[in-house]
C-alpha positions in Angstrom: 14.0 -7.6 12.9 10.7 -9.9 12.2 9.6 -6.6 10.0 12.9 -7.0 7.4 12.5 -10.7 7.1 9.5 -10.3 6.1 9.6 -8.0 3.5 13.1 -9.4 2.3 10.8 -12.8 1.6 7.6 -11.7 0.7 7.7 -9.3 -2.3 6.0 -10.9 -4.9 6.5 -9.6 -8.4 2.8 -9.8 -10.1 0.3 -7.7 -11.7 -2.8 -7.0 -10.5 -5.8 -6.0 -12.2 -6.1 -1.7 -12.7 -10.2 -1.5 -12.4 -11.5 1.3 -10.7 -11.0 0.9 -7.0 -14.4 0.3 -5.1 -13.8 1.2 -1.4 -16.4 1.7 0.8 -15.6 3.8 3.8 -15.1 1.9 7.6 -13.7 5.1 9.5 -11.0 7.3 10.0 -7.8 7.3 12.5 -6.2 10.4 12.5 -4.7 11.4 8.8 -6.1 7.9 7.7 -9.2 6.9 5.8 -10.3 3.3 6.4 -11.9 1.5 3.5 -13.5 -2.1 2.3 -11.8 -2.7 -0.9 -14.9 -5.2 -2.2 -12.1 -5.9 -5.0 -9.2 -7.7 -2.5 -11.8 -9.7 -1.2 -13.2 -7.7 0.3 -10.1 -6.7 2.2 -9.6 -3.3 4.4 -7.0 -0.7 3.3 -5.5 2.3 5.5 -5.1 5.5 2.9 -3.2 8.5 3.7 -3.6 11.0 1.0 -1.6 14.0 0.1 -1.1 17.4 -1.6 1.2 18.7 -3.7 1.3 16.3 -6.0 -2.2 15.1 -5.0 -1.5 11.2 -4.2 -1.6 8.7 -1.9 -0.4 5.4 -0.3 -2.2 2.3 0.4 -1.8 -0.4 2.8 -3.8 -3.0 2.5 -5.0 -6.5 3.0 -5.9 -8.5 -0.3 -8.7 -11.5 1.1 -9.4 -12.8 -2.8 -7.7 -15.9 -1.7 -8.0 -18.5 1.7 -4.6 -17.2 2.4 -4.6 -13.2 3.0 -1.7 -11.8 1.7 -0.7 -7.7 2.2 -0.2 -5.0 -0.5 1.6 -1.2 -0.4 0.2 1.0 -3.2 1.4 4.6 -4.4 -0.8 6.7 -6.4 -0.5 9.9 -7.9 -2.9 11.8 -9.7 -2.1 12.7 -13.5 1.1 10.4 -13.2 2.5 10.6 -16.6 4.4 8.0 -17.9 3.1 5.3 -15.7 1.4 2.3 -17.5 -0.8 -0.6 -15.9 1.2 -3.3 -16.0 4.7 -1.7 -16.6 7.5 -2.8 -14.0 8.7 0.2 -12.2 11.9 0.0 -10.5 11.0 1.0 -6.6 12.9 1.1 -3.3 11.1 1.1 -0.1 13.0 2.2 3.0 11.5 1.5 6.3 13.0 3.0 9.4 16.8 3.0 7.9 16.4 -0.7 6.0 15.8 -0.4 2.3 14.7 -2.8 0.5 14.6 -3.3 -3.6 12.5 -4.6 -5.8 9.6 -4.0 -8.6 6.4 -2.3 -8.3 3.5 -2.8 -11.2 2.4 0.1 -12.9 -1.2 0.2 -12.5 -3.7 3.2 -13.8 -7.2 4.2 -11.9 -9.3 6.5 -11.6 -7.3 9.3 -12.8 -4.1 7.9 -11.2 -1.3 6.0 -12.2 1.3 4.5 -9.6 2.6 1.0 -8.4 1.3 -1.7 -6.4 3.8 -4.6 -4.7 1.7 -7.3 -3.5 3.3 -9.0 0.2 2.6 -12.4 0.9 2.5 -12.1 4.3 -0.3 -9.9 6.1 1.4 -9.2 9.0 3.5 -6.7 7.2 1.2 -4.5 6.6 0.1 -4.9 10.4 3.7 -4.7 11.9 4.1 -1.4 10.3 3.1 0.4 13.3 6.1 -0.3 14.5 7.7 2.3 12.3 7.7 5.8 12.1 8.1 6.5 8.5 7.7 4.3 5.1 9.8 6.2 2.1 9.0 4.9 -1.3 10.7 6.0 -4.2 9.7 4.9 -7.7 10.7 5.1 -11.4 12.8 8.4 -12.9 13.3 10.2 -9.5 9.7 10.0 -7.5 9.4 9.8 -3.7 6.4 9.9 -1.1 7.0 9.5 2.5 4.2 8.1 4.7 4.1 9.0 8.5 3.4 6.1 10.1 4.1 7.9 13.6 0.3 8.5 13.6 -0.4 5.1 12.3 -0.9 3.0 15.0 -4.6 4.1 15.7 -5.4 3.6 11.8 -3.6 0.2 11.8 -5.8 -1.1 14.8 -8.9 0.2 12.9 -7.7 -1.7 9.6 -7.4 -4.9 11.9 -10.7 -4.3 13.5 -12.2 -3.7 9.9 -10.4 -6.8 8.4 -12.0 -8.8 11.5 -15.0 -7.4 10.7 -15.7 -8.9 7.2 
């Protein structure tokens, strides 16, 4: 599966600056919020938030660099215990493959979580191929993203990426 290969290669284990995230908006595809992230480049980034805990995932492209590279982000609001820069332990199961590795603790704008940076875009892109994206993180936390409605918001992040 082009999707397992490359994950299995591409985690990269490094940190990432915390700042406060500056996204401006691009649009919306069902549940998803499309956004410039001026600091990855300016990269897009599909956003599916939640409630209960309030928190969301990112998936993103980071353009800092000539080569994009891809990124998946958890945040959580008030997550306690969760420092910029600490390696988390994380798992990320996608469509019955998991896959190990470790996130980096980052803190912003009243959220802490983890960010795992990919260094190939297409991840990100090939995700609407799946129907689900579990990831589970430090003592016992787990959000599962719905990537069943995903395919409209992926084609708007590619159209957004294409865009800048």
């Amino acid at each position: 599966m082009k999707l397992a290969f490359a994950l299995t290669a591409a985690i990269v284990l490094v940190a990432t600056s915390a700042g406060a995230q500056n996204f401006k908006t691009y649009g919306s595809a069902g549940d998803w919020e499309i956004a410039i992230n001026e600091n990855m480049g300016p990269g897009c980034v599909a956003i599916e938030k939640f409630v209960n805990p309030t928190s969301q995932v990112q998936l993103g492209i980071d353009a800092t660099n000539s080569e994009r590279t891809g990124y998946v982000a958890i945040y959580v609001e008030d997550a306690d215990g969760v420092e910029a820069g600490e390696e988390i332990p994380a798992r990320l199961e996608l469509d019955g493959e998991t896959f190990e590795g470790t996130f980096m603790g980052q803190r912003t704008d009243g959220m802490g979580g983890a960010f795992v940076p990919v260094n190939n875009p297409d991840f990100v892109m090939d995700l609407e191929k799946a129907d689900a994206l579990t990831i589970e993180y430090g003592d016992g936390y787990k959000v599962v993203a719905d990537l069943s409605d995903a395919d409209a918001a992926l084609a708007t992040l590619r159209e957004c990426q294409d865009a800048q």
